[in-house]
KOLLUMBA-308067 format. One line per 5 residues: their letters; for each residue x, y, z negated of C-alpha. Coordinates in pm, 1 decimal. Layout:
<atoms>
A) X,Y,Z ~ ...
</atoms>
This chain:
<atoms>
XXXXX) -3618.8,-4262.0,-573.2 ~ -3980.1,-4318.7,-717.4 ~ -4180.9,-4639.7,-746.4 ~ -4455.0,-4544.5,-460.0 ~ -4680.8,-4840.8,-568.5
XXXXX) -4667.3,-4674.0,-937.2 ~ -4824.6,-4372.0,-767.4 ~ -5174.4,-4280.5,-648.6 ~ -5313.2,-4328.5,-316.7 ~ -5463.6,-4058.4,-121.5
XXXXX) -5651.3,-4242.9,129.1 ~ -5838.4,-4056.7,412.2 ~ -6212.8,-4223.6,378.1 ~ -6454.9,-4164.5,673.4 ~ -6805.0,-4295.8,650.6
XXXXX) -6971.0,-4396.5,971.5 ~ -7263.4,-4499.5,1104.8 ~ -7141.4,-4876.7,1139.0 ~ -6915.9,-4853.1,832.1 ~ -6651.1,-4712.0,631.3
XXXXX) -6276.6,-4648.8,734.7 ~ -6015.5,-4622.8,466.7 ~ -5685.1,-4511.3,604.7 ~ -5359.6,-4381.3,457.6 ~ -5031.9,-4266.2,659.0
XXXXX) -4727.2,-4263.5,436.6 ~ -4462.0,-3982.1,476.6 ~ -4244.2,-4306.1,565.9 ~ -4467.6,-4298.3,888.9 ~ -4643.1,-4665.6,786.6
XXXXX) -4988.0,-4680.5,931.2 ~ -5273.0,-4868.5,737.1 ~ -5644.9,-4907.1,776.9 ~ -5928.7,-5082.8,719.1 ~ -6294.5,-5074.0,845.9
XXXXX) -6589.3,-5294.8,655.2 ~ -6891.3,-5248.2,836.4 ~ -7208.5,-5147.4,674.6 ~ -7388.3,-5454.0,789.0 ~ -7380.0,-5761.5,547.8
XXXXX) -7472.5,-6101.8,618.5 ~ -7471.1,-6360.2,272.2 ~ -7258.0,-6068.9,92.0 ~ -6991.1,-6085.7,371.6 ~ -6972.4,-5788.2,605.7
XXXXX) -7070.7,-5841.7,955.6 ~ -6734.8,-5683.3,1069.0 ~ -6427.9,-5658.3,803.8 ~ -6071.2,-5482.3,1026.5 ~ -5773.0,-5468.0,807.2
XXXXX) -5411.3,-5348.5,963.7 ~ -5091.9,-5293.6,808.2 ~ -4978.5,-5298.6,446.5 ~ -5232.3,-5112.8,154.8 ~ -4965.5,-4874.8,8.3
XXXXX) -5163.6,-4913.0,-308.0 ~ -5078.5,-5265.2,-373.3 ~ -4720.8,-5313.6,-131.7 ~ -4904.9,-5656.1,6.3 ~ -5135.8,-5752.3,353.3
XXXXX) -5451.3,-5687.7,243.9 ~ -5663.4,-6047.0,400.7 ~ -5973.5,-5966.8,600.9 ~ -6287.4,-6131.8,534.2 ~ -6650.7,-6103.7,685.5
XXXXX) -6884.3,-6270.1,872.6 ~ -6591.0,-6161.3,1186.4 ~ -6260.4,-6100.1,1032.6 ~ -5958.2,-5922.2,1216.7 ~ -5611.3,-5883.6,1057.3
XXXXX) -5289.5,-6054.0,1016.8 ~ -5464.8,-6265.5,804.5 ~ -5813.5,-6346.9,878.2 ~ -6066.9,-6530.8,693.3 ~ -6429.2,-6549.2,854.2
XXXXX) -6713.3,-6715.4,1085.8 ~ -6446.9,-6555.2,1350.9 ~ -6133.6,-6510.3,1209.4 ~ -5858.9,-6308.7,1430.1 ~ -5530.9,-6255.7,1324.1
XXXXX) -5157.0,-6408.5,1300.9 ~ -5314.7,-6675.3,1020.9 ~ -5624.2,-6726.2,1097.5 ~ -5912.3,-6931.8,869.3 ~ -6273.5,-6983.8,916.2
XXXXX) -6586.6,-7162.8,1184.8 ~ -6353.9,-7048.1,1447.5 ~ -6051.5,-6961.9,1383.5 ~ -5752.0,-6785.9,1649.1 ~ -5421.0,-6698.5,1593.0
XXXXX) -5055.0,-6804.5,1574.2 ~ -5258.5,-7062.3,1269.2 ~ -5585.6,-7095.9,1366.3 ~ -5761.8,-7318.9,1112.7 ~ -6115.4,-7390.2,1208.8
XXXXX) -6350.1,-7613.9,1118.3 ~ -6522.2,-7582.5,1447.8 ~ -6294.8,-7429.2,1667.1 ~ -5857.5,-7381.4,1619.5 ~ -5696.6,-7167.8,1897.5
XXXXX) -5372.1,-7092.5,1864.8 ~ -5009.6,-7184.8,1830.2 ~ -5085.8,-7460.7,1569.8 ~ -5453.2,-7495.8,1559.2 ~ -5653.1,-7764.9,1352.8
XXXXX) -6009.8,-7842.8,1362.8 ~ -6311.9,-8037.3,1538.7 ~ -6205.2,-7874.7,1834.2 ~ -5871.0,-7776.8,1890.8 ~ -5652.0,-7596.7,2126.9
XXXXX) -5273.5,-7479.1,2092.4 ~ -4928.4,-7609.8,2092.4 ~ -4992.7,-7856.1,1834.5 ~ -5328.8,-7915.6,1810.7 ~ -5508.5,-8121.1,1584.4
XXXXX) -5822.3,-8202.3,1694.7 ~ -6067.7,-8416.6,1566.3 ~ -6343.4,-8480.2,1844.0 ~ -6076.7,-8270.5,2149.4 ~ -5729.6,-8161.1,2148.6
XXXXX) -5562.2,-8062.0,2387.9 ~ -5228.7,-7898.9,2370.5 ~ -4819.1,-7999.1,2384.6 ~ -4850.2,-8236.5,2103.3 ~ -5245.1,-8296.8,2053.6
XXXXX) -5446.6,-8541.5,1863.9 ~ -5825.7,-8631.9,1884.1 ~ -6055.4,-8857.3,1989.6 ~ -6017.1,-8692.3,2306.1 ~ -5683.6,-8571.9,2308.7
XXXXX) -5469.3,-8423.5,2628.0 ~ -5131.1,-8356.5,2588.5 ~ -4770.5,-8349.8,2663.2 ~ -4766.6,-8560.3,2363.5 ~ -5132.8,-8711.3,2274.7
XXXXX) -5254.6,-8955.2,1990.0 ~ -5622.9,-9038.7,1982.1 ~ -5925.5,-9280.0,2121.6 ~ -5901.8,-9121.3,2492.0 ~ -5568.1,-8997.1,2577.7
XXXXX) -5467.1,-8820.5,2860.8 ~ -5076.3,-8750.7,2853.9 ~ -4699.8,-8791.2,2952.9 ~ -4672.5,-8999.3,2610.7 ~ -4953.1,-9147.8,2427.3
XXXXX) -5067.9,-9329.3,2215.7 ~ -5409.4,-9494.4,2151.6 ~ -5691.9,-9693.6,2264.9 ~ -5729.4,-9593.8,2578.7 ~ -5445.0,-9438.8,2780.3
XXXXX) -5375.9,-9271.4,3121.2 ~ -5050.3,-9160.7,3148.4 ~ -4747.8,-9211.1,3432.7 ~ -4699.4,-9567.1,3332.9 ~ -5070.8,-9643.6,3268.8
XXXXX) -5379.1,-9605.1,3415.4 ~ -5666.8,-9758.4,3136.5 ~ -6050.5,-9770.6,3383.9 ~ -6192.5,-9673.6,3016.4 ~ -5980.0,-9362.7,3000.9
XXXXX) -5969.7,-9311.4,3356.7 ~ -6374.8,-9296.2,3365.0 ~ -6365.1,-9127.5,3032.7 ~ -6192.9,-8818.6,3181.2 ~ -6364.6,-8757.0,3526.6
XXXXX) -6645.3,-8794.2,3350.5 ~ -6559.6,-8530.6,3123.2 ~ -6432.7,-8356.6,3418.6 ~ -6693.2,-8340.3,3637.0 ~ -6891.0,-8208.3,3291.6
XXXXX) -6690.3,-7923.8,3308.8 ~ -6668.8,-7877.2,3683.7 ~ -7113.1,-7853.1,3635.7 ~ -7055.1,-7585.6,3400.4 ~ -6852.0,-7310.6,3596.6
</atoms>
């Protein structure tokens, strides 16, 4: 059996009006293809799309623009399965904004564990605001926490309590 990564790649490479798709499907029937848009903002395309495995190098090939979408994502907006970037979603969203995901960090955060810095909210959550099965922060809101300020089942803090319909009623304006 030959070494396909030792061999050339005949990609299928279709320029578009927003940008350029670079596909290959192996005889093995594994898909891959990636779109970079045209559009550039700071050397980073507006729009980078990567899915499935280059056959050219045998690895993930990491997404990157200004919005990035892959398994693994690295962007303004970064979409994928690891995500990294402003705002970041996926099963690891790293953001330094905004983390969605299952384990998301960043100054807002939202997942199963989610480390927040100013909100968290999530099973296991910290912030200064943080909501949670399990919270840690300034403000907590939880069935366990632990911090300053707590209003859980066994205690009911007037700082946290006020804290939260404040924020509440915040969010209620909003929508």
């Amino acid at each position: 059996m030959k070494n396909l990564l030792l061999q050339p790649v005949d990609y299928k490479i279709e320029k578009t009006a927003w940008g350029t798709w670079r596909t290959h499907l192996s005889e093995q029937g594994r898909y891959y293809a990636e779109f970079t848009s045209h559009a550039e903002l700071l050397g980073w395309p507006l729009l980078h799309y990567t899915r499935g495995i280059d056959p050219q190098t045998g690895r993930l090939t990491t997404a990157r623009g200004v919005i990035a979408v892959g398994r693994v994502a690295v962007g303004g907006i970064a979409l994928g399965q690891a995500a990294f970037g402003l705002c970041a979603i996926g099963q690891a969203g790293v953001g330094l904004l905004f983390g969605l995901g299952q384990a998301a960090s960043g100054w807002y955060a939202l997942g199963q564990l989610a480390l927040g810095v100013e909100f968290g909210i999530g099973q296991l959550a910290t912030g200064y605001t943080a909501v949670g099965q399990l919270a840690l922060g300034e403000y907590v809101l939880a069935q366990l926490g632990i911090g300053s300020h707590l209003w859980t089942p066994e205690q009911s803090d007037p700082a946290a309590v006020a804290h939260f319909t404040a924020l509440w009623n915040k969010l209620r304006a909003l929508f």
